[in-house]
N, C-alpha and C positions, 0 to 999 in steps of 0.2 A: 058317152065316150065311145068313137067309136073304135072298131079293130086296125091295127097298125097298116097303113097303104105302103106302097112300095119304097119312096124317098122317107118313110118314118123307117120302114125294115133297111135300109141301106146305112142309113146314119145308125144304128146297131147293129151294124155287119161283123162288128169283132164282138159284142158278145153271143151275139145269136152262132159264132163261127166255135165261140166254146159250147157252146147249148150242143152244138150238132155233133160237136166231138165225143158227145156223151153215148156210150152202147145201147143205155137202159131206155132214151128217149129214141119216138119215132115221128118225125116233121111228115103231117099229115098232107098242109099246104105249107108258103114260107110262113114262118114264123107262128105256126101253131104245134105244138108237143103231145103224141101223147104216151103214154107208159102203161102197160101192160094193158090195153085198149082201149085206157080210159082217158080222157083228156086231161092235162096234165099244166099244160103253159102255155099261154098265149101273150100279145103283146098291144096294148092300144097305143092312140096317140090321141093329145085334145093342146088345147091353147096352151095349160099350164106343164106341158110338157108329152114327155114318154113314159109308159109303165109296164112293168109284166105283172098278170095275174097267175099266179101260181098257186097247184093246189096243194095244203098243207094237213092232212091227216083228215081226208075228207071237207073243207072249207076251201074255199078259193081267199088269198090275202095280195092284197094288191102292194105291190112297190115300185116307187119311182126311179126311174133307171136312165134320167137324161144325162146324169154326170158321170166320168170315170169313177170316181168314189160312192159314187151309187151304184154302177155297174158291179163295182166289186162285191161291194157288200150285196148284192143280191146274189152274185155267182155262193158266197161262202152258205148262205140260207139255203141255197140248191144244192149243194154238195151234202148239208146236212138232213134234209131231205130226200134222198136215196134209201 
């Protein structure tokens, strides 16, 4: 799977535009996060869609985030993740 290109970063322009609005994260390049220097969230794209990887308590856990109701539900995992 590889890392999200630019028409996959675009069509997640409004969640990566809450990613960004976040203090605690720092966008290294588009669509890659990191948090206190360590990488933190990035973003692939494959056939079966779009997904972020994000890291959770030291583990990277992958979720699908092609849908609004995916979108959300990953923003609410990230919030609690802070």
């Amino acid at each position: 799977m590889k890392h999200a290109g630019p028409v996959a970063l675009d069509a997640l322009a409004v969640l990566i535009g809450s990613v960004r609005a976040r203090r605690d994260l720092k966008e290294s390049r588009p669509g890659v996060f990191y948090r206190k220097g360590k990488a933190f969230l990035h973003f692939h794209e494959d056939a079966s869609g779009l997904f972020a990887d994000l890291r959770v308590r030291d583990e990277w856990e992958r979720f699908r985030v092609t849908e609004a109701n995916e979108q959300a539900a990953f923003l609410t995992v990230l919030e609690r993740s802070a």
